[in-house]
C-alpha positions as CSV (number, residue, x, y, z in Angstrom):
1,X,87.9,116.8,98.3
2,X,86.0,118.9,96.1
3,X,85.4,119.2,92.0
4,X,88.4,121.6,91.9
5,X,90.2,118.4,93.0
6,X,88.9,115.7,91.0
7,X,89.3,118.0,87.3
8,X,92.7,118.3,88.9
9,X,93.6,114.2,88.7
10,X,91.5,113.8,85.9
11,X,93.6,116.1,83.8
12,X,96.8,115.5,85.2
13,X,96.4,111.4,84.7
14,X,95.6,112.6,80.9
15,X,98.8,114.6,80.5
16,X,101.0,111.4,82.0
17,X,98.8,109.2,79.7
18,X,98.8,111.2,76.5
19,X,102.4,111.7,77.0
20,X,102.4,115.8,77.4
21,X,104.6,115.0,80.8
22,X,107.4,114.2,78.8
23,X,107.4,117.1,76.9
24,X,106.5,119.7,79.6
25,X,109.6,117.8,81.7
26,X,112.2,117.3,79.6
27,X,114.8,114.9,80.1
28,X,118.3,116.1,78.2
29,X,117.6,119.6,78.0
30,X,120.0,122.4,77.4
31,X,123.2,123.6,79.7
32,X,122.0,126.5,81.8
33,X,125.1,128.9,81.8
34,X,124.1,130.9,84.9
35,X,127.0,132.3,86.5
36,X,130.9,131.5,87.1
37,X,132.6,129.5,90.6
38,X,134.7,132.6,91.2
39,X,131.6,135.4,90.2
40,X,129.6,133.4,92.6
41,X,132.3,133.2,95.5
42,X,132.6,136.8,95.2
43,X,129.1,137.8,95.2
44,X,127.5,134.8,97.8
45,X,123.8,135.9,98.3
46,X,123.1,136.1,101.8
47,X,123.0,133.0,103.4
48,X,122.9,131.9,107.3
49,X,126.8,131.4,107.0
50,X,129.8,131.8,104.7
51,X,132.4,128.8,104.8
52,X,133.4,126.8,107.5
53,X,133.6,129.9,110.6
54,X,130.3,128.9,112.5
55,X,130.4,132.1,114.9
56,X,130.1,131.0,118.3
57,X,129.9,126.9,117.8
58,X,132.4,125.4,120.2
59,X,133.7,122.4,119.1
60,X,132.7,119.6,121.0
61,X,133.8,116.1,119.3
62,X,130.5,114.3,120.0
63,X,130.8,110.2,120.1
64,X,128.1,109.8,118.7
65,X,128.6,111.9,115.6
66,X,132.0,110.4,114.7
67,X,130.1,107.0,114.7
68,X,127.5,108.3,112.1
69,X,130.5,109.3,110.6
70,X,132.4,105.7,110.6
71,X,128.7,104.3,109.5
72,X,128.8,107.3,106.0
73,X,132.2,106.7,105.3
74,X,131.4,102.6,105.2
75,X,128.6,103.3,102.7
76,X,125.9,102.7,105.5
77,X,123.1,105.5,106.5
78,X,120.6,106.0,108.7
79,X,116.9,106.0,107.9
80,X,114.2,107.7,109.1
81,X,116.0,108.4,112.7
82,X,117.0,105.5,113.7
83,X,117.0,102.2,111.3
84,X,120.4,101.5,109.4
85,X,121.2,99.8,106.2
86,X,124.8,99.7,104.4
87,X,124.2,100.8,100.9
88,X,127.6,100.3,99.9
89,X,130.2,103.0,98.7
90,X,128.2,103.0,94.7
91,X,125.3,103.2,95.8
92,X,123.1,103.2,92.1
93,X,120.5,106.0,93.9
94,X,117.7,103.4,92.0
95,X,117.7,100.5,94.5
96,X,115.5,100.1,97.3
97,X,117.4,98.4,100.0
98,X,114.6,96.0,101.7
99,X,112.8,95.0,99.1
100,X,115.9,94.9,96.5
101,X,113.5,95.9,94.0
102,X,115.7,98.2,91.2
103,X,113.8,101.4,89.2
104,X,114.5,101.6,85.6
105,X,116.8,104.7,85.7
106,X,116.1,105.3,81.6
107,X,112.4,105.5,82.2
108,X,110.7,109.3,82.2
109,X,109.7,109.8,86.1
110,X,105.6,110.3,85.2
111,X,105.7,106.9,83.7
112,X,106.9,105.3,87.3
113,X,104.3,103.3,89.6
114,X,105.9,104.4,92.8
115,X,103.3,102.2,94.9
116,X,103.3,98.2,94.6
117,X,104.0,95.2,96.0
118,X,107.0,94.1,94.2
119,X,108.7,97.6,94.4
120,X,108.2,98.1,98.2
121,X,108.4,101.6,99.8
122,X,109.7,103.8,97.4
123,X,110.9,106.3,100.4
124,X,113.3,103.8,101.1
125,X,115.0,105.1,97.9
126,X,114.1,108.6,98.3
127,X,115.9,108.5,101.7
128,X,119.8,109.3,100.6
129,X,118.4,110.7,97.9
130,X,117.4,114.0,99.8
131,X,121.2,114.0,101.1
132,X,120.2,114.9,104.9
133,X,123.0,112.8,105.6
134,X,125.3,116.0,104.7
135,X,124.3,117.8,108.0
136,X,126.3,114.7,109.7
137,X,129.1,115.0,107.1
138,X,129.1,118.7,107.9
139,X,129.1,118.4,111.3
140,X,131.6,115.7,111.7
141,X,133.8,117.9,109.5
142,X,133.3,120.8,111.9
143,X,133.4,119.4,115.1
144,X,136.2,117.4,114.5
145,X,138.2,119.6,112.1
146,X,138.4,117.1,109.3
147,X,137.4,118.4,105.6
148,X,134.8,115.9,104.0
149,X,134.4,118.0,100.8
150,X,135.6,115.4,98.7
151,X,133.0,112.5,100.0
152,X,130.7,115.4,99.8
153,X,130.6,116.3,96.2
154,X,131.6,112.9,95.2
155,X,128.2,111.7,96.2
156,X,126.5,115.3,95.0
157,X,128.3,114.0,91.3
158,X,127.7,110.4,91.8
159,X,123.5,111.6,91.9
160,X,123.8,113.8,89.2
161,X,125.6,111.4,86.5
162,X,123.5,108.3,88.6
163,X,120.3,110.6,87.7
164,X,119.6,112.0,84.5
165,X,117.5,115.2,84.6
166,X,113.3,113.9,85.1
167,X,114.2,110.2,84.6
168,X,113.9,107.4,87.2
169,X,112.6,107.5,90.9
170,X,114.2,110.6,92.3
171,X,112.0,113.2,90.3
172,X,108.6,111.8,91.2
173,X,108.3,113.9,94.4
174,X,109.2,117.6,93.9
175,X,109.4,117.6,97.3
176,X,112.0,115.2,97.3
177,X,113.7,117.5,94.9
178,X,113.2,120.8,96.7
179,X,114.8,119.3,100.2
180,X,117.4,118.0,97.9
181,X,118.4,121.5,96.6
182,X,118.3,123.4,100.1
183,X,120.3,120.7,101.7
184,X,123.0,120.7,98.3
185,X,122.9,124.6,98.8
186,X,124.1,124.1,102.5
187,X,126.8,122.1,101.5
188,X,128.3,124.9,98.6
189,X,128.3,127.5,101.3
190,X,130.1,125.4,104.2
191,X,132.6,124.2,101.1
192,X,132.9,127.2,99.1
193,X,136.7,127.5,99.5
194,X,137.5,123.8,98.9
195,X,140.0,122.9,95.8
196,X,137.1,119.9,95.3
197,X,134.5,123.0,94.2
198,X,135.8,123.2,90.8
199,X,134.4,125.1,88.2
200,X,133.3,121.9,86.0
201,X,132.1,120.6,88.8
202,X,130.2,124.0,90.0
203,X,128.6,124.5,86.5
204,X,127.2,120.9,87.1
205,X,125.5,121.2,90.5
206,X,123.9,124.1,88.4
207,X,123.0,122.7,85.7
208,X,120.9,120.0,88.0
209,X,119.6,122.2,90.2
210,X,118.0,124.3,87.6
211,X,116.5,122.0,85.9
212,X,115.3,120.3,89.2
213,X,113.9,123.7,90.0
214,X,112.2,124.2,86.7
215,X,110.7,120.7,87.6
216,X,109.3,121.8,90.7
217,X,107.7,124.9,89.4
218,X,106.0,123.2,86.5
219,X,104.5,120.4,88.7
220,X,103.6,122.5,91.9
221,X,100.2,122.2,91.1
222,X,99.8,118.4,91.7
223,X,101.0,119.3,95.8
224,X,98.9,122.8,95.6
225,X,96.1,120.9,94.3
226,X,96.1,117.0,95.2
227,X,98.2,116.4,97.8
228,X,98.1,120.3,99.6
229,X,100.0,119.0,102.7
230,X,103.7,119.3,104.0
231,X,104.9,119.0,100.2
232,X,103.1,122.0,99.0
233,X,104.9,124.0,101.8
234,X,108.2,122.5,101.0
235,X,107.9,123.3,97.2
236,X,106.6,125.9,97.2
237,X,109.5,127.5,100.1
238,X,111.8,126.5,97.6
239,X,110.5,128.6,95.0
240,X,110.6,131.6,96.9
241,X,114.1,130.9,98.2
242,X,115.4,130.3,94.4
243,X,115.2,133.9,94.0
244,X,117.7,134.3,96.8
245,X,119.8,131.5,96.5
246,X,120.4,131.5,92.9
247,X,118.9,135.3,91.3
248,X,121.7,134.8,88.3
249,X,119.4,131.3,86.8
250,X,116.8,132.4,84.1
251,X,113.0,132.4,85.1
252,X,114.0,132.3,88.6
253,X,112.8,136.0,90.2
254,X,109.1,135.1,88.5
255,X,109.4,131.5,90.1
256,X,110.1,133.3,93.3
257,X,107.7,135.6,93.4
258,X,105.0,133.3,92.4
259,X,106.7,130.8,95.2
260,X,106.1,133.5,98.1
261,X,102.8,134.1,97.3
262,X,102.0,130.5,97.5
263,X,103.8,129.5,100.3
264,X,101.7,132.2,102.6
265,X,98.1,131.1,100.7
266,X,99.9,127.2,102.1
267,X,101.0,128.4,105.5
268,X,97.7,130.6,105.9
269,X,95.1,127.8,105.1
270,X,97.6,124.7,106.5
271,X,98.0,125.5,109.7
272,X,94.5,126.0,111.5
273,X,93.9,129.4,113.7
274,X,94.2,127.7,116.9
275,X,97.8,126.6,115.9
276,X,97.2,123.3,114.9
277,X,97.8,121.5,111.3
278,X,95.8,120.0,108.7
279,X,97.8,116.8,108.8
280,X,96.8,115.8,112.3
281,X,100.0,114.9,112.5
282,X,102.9,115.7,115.4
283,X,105.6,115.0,113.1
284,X,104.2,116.6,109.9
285,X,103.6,119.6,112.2
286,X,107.4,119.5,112.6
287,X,108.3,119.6,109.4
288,X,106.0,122.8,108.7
289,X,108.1,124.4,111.6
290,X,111.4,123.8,110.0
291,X,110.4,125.2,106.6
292,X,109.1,128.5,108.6
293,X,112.5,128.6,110.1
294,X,114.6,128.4,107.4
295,X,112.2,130.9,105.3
296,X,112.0,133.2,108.1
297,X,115.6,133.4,108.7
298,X,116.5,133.7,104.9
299,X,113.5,136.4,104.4
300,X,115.2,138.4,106.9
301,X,118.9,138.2,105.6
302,X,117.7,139.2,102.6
303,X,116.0,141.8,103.3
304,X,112.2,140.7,102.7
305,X,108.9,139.9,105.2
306,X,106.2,137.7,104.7
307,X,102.7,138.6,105.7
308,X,102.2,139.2,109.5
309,X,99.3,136.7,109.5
310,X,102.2,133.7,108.1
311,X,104.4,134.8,111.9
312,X,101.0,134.6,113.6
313,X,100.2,131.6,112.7
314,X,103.8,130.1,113.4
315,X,103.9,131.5,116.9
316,X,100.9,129.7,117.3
317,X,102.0,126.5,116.3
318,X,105.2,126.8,118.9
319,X,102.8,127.3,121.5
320,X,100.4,124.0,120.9
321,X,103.7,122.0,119.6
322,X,105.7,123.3,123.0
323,X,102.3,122.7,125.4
324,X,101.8,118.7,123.8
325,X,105.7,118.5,124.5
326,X,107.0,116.8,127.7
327,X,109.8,119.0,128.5
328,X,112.2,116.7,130.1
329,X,112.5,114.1,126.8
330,X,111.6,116.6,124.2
331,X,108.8,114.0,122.8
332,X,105.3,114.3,122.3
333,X,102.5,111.8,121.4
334,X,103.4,109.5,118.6
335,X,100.3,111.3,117.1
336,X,99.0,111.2,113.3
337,X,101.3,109.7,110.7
338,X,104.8,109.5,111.4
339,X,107.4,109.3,108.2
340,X,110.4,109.9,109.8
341,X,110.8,112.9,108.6
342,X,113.6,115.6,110.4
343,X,114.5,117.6,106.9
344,X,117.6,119.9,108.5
345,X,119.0,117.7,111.7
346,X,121.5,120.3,112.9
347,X,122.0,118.3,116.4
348,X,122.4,114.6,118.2
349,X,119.4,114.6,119.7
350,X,117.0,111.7,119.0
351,X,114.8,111.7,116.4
352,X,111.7,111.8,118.3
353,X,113.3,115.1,120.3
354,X,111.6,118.3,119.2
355,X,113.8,120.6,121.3
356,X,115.9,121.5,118.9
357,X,113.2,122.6,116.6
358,X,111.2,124.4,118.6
359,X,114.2,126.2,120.0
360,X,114.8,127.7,116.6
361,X,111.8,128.1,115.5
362,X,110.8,130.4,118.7
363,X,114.2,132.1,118.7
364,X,113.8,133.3,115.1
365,X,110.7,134.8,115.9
366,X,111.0,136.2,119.4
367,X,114.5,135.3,120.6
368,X,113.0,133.4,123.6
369,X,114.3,129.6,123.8
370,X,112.4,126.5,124.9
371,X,115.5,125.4,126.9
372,X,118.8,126.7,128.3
373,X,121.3,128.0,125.7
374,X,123.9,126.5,128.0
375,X,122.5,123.1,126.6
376,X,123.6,121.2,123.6
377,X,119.8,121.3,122.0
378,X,120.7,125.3,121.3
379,X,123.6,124.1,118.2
380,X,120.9,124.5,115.5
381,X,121.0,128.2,116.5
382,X,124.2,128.8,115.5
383,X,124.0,126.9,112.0
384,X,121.4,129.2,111.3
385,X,123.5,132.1,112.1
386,X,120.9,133.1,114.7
387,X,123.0,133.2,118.0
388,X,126.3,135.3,117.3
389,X,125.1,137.3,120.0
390,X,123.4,135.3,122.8
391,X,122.5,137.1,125.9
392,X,120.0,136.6,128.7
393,X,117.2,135.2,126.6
394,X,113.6,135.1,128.0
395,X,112.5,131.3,128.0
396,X,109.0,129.7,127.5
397,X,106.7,128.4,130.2
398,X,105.3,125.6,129.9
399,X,102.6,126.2,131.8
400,X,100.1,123.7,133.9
401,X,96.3,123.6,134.0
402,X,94.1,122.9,130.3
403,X,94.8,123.9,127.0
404,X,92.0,123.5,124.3
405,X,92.6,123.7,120.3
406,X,89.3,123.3,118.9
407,X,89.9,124.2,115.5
408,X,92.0,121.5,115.1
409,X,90.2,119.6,117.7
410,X,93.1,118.4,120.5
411,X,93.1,119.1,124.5
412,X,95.4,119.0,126.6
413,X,95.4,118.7,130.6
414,X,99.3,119.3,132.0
415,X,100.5,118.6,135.6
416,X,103.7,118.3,137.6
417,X,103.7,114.3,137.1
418,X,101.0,113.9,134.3
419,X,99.6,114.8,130.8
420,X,96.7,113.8,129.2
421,X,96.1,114.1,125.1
422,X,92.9,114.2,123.5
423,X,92.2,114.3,120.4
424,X,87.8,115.3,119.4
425,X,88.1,116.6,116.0
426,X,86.2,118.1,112.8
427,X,87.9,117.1,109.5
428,X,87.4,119.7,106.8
429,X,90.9,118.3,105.5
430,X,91.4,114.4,104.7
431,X,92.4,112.6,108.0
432,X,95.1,110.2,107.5
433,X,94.3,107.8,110.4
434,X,91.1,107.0,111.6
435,X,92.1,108.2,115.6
436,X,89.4,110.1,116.5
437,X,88.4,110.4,120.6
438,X,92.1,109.0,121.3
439,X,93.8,109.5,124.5
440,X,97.1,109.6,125.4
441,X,99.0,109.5,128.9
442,X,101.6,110.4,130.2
443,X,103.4,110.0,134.0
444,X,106.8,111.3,134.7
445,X,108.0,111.8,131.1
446,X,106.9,108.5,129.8
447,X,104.5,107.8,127.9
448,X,102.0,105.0,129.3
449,X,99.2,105.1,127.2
450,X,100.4,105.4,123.3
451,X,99.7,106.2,119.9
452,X,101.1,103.0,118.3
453,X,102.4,105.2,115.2
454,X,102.7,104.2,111.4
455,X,105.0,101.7,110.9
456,X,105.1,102.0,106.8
457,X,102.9,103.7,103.7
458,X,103.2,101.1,101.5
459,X,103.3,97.7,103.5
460,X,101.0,94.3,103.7
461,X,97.2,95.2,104.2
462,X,96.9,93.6,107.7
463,X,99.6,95.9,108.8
464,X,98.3,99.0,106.9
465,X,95.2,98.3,108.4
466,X,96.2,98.3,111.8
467,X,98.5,101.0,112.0
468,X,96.1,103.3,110.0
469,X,93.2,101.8,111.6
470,X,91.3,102.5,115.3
471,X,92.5,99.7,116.3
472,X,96.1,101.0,117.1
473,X,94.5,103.8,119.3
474,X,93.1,104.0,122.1
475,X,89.7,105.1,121.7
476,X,86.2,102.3,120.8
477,X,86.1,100.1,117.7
478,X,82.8,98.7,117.0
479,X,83.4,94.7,116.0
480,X,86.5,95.0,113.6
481,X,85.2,98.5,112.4
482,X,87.3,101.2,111.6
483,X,85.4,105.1,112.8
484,X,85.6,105.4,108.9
485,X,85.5,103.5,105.5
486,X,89.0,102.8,103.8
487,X,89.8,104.0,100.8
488,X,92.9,103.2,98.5
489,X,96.6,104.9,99.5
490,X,95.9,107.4,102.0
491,X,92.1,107.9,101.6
492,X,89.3,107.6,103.8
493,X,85.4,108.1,103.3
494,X,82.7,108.6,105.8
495,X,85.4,110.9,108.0
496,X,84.0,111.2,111.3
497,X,83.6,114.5,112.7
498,X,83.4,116.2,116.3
499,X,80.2,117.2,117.4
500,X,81.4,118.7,120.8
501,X,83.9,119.4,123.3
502,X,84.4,120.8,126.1
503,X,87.4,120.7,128.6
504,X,87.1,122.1,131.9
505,X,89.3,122.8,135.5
506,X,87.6,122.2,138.8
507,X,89.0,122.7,142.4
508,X,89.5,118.5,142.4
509,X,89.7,117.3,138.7
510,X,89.7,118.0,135.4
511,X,87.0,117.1,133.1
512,X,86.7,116.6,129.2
513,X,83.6,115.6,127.4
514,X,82.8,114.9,123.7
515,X,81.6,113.3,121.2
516,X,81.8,112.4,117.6
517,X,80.0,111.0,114.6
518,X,81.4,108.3,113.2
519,X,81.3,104.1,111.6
520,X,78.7,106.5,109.2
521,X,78.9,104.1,106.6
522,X,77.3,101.7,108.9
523,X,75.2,103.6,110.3
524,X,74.9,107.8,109.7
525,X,73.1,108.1,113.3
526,X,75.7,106.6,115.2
527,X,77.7,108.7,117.8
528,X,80.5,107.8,120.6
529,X,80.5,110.1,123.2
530,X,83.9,110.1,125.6
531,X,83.9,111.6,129.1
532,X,87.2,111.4,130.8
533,X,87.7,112.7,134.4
534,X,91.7,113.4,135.9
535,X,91.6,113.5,139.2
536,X,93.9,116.2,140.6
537,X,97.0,114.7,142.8
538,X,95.9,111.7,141.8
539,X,97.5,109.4,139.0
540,X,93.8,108.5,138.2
541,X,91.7,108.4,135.1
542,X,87.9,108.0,134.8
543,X,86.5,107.1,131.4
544,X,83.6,106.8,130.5
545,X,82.3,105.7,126.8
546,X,78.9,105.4,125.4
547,X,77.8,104.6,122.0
548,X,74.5,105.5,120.6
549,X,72.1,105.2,117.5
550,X,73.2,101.3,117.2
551,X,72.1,98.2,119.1
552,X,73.4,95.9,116.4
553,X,78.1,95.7,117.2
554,X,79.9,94.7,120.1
555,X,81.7,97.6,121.4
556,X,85.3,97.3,122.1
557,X,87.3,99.8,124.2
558,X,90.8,99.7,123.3
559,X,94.7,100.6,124.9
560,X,97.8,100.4,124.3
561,X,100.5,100.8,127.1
562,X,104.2,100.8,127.1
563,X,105.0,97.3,128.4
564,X,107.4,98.3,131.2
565,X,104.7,100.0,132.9
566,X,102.3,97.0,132.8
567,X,102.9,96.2,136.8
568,X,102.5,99.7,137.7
569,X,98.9,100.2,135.6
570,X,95.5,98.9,137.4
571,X,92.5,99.2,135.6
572,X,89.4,98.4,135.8
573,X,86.3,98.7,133.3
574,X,82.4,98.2,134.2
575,X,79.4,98.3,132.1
576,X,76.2,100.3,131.9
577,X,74.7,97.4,134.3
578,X,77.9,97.6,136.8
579,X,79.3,94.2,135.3
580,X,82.8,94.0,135.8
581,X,84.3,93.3,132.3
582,X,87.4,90.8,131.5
583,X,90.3,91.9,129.9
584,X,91.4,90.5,126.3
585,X,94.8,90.2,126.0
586,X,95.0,90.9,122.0
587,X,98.9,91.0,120.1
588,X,99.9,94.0,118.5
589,X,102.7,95.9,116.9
590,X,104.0,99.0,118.4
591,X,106.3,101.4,115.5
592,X,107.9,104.5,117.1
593,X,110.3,104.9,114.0
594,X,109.0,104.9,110.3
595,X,110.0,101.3,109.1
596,X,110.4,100.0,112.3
597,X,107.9,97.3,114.3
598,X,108.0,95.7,117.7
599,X,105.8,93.1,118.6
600,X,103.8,93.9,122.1
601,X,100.1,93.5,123.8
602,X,97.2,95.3,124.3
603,X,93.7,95.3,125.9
604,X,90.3,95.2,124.6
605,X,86.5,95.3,127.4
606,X,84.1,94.5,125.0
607,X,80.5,94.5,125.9
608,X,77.0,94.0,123.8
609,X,76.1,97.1,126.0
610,X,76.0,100.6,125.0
611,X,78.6,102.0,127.8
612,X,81.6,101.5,129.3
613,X,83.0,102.8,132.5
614,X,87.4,102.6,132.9
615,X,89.2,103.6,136.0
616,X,93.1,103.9,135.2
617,X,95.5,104.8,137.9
618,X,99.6,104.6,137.9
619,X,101.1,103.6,140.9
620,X,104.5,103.8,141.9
């Protein structure tokens, strides 16, 4: 990670310890008087839409959303895209619902421990916290012509009198607190008008989003710095947009000018050349496109550009985000870590469905779409204010053939029936699972050969371990060894890193081969090289595995297969001799949701040899 990295820690764990945190973040600081309810109503800065008239939305009284509207009104939410836990109507914003462990709201936020056993997952608190559940609130109150403004600020009041300003749980991550701005921010403009936006109540909201502001801006070197991942683009976003959203609050054009100038240095060394991300992560990658959206579409309303190389780089993450995509579901590998994180869910569509995203995201840069505007997916347009005037849109091909990302280090083969995943990757930025020489399938929009996701961050070792670990992937495990060492949290030594790669098309197959260094801190000499063959018009695989510069571990091939395609998978592995090898039937835990774990199978061929050979072919 760098000196600049470790001075970083070491001075920041000295300004929690020495107390200077609670001076630099104070925690009853003075009333901001900014700007008057009516002042504001009459000069709105330019936002994506003003009140409740969403130009062009029909109204379509979804089922679904006036369920997730029964569930909010009942006091119970929806985590992380699918799970659901009743929190009650007074919630205390403190608790975390699985593990019932309560935070002490009157201690200052640095002095927290946000990872233990006793306190569980602390995003299980931070979940409401963020108030995404407003876009469903919102919805439901548009769709259905209802007026939720009153359960809208009463939970916006219950936070801020639940929550004094830097004490407790909910100001450790100023990401947390920049999402929970942006999505309070939607909710004044779609209930400007209402008789619940009083002026005590207006001069509250901010009040606490000043100060949560201020908070970000004076701790946005600890994501810049030490964590330089999704939350630096987040924070830093919402420094830039402060300027617009709220030019009347003191400090806030230098904050925002600052905050642009940092969020291109994030965007311009996050998210590689090729179009891939530093997080090796689907999801993450997701996030990133959100934040682009919303600060492209607010830049432009107000007037302002960011650097061409920032829309570069974003029209080249549509492109390897829209190519890894099966079209027909919307989902793509279950790749990197998965936190369940959808920040702006303007839509029904399932959590792992990245239609509506990409939709927007390609619409606000070149008004193409992904899918048909006819469809439902196309309603985040319109909350953006981005489709008053809808035409015949050019769409996207998705087209067939290979697709190679080397910076980031993925390749992708597509056909009419099939596509196959790879990932053969450098790391010059800290992997988060240890993955690498994975392979994913897919046959007829399902995916048979998985990623078997991340379950939790802060969960019992074996599961950690598994879920982080090569052995939820389907790549070679030497013994019980992970490719890399384990560190604490999210840290891993000895990352193993791509020494080649190389996918090619010929008139009869497709053909990848690569290899990587890696289990370095058992060896430094030891390298696994992958060949995979695709036969074309075939539902066939040829894999091929070799490990070198060790005679001393049992190698282990491993996959992991969606259960309802066990009866249509044959497969059969050989070693270097020709040896047919047996199949160990090994149990597992499969997590397609954040927080979320279902038991299944999977199969090791282990062999003392150096090689293994794997045919794979679908039937049916």
């Amino acid at each position: 990670m760098g000196f600049h990295y470790l001075f970083f820690r070491g001075s920041h764990l000295i300004s929690i310890k020495s107390g200077l945190f609670k001076k630099k973040f104070p925690t009853d600081p003075p009333l901001v008087d900014a700007i008057s309810l009516n002042e504001w109503k009459n000069n709105l800065p330019s936002f994506f839409f003003y009140g409740k008239n969403i130009k062009g939305l029909q109204k379509l009284k979804p089922d679904c959303l006036e369920d997730m509207f029964n569930d909010l009104s009942g006091g119970t939410y929806t985590f992380f895209g699918k799970s659901k836990y009743n929190l009650g109507k007074d919630f205390d914003w403190i608790t975390n619902p699985v593990s019932k462990y309560k935070y002490d709201i009157n201690q200052h936020w640095s002095m927290i421990n946000e990872l233990s056993e006793e306190n569980g997952d602390i995003k299980f608190v931070w979940e409401k916290a963020r108030f995404s559940f407003l876009y469903d609130l919102i919805r439901y109150d548009y769709h259905y012509n209802k007026d939720n403004a009153e359960l809208v600020f009463n939970e916006i009041f219950s936070f801020i009198n639940k929550n004094p300003i830097n004490q407790g749980p909910n100001y450790i991550c100023s990401q947390e607190i920049s999402l929970r701005i942006l999505n309070w921010t939607f909710a004044l403009y779609y209930y400007k008008d209402s008789e619940f936006l009083t002026e005590a109540l207006f001069q509250k909201i901010l009040n606490a989003i000043y100060w949560q502001i201020h908070h970000v801006f004076h701790n946005i070197n600890f994501s810049r710095i030490a964590v330089r991942n999704n939350h630096a683009v987040t924070e830093t976003l919402l420094l830039y947009l402060s300027g617009f959203l709220f030019p009347f609050f003191p400090d806030v054009m230098n904050w925002s000018k600052k905050g642009k100038k940092w969020f291109e240095q994030e965007i311009a060394y996050q998210i590689y050349d090729d179009g891939t991300y530093l997080q090796f992560s689907n999801n993450y990658h997701r996030v990133v496109i959100q934040l682009l959206t919303w600060g492209f579409r607010l830049a432009e309303l107000n007037n302002d550009k960011f650097k061409p190389e920032i829309y570069a780089k974003a029209k080249r993450s549509l492109d390897f985000l829209f190519q890894s995509m099966d079209l027909s579901s919307g989902m793509l590998p279950n790749y990197g870590s998965n936190d369940g994180a959808l920040f702006f869910k303007l839509n029904d569509q399932d959590f792992r469905d990245f239609r509506p995203q990409l939709q927007a995201i390609s619409y606000t840069l070149d008004k193409q779409t992904v899918i048909d505007l006819n469809d439902f997916h196309g309603e985040d347009l319109f909350w953006l204010g981005l489709a008053q005037n809808i035409g015949n849109q050019s769409k996207i091909k998705q087209e067939k053939g290979v697709f190679s990302y080397p910076v980031g280090g993925f390749y992708i083969i597509r056909e009419n029936d099939s596509m196959t995943y790879l990932r053969c990757g450098k790391h010059k930025d800290r992997p988060a699972q240890a993955d690498n020489l994975h392979l994913d399938i897919w046959y007829k929009g399902r995916n048979v050969f998985r990623d078997n996701g991340s379950y939790m961050y802060n969960s019992e070792s074996e599961l950690l371990k598994f879920f982080m670990g090569t052995g939820s992937h389907n790549t070679v495990m030497l013994d019980n060894y992970d490719q890399m060492l384990k560190g604490t949290r999210f840290i891993w030594y000895d990352w193993s890193q791509a020494k080649s790669g190389e996918l090619k098309e010929y008139a009869d197959r497709f053909e990848f081969s690569g290899s990587i260094s890696a289990f370095r801190y058992l060896d430094k000499s030891i390298l696994h090289s992958r060949r995979i063959v695709k036969l074309k018009r075939f539902a066939k695989w040829i894999i091929e595995d070799e490990i070198s510069g060790t005679e001393k571990y049992v190698m282990e091939q491993i996959w992991h297969f969606d259960p309802e395609f066990v009866d249509l998978i044959r497969i059969n592995a050989v070693d270097i001799d020709g040896k047919t090898l047996i199949k160990q039937v090994n149990d597992g835990w499969y997590s397609s949701y954040y927080g979320i774990k279902e038991a299944t199978s999977y199969w090791i061929f282990s062999s003392d040899k150096r090689k293994i050979t794997t045919e794979i072919e679908i039937v049916g």
